[in-house]
C-alpha positions in Angstrom: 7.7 64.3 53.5 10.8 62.1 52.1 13.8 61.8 54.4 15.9 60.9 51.7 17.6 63.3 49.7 16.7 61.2 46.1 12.9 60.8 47.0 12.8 64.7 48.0 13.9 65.3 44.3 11.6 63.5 42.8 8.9 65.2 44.8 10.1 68.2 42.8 11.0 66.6 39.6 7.1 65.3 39.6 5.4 68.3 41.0 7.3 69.9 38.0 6.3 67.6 35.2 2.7 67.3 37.0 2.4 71.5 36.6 3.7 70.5 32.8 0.6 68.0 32.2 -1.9 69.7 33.2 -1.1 72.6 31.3 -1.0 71.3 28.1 -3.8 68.7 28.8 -5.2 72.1 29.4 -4.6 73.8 26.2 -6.0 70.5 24.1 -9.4 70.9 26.2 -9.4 74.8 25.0 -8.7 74.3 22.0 -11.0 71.7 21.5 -13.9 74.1 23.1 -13.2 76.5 20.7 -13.4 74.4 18.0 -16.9 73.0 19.3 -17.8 76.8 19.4 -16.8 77.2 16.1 -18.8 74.0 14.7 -22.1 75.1 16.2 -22.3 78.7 15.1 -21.6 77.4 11.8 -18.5 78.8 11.0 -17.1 76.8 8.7 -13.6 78.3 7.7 -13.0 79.5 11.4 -13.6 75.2 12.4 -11.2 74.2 9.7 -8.3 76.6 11.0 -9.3 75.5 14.4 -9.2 71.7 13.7 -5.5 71.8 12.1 -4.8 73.2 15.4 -6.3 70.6 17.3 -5.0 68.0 15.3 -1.5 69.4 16.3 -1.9 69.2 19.6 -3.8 65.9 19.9 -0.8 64.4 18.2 1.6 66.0 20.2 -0.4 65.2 23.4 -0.3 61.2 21.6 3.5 61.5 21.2 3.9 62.3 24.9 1.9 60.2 26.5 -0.8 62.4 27.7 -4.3 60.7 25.5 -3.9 57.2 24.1 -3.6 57.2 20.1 -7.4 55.6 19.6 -8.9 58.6 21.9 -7.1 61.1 19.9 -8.4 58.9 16.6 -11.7 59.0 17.4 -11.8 62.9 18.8 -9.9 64.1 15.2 -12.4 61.6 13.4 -15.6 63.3 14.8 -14.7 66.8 14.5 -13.8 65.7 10.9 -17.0 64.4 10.5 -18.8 67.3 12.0 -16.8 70.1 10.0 -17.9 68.1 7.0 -21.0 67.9 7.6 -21.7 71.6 7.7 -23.5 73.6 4.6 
């Protein structure tokens, strides 16, 4: 435990932002699942709703630092490639 009274706030400061992360790293991965749900029982129109959603927050997630640009490339670009795929 910091001594100091700076370090102790940013103890809090990162336990806060930490909380913060995981949550919305949190809300990508569900969203994402749903959208894989979506793909393989072949609902079509459901997975394109979905992916605009998970588009969002991939780019949002990109913006703050949370995935690097090429990861959130290449997940966007496979579910793209999977929705399109479908009859």
């Amino acid at each position: 435990m910091p001594n100091i009274k700076s370090a102790k706030k940013r103890v809090l400061v990162n336990e806060k932002k930490n909380l913060e992360n995981r949550s919305q790293n949190q809300r990508v991965k569900t969203a994402m699942k749903k959208l894989n749900a979506a793909i393989d029982a072949g609902d079509k129109a459901l997975a394109q709703e979905l992916y605009k959603e998970v588009a969002k927050l991939l780019d949002s997630a990109v913006s703050a630092g949370r995935f690097h640009i090429n990861t959130a490339a290449n997940k966007k670009s496979g579910f793209a490639k999977r929705i399109n795929q479908m009859a």
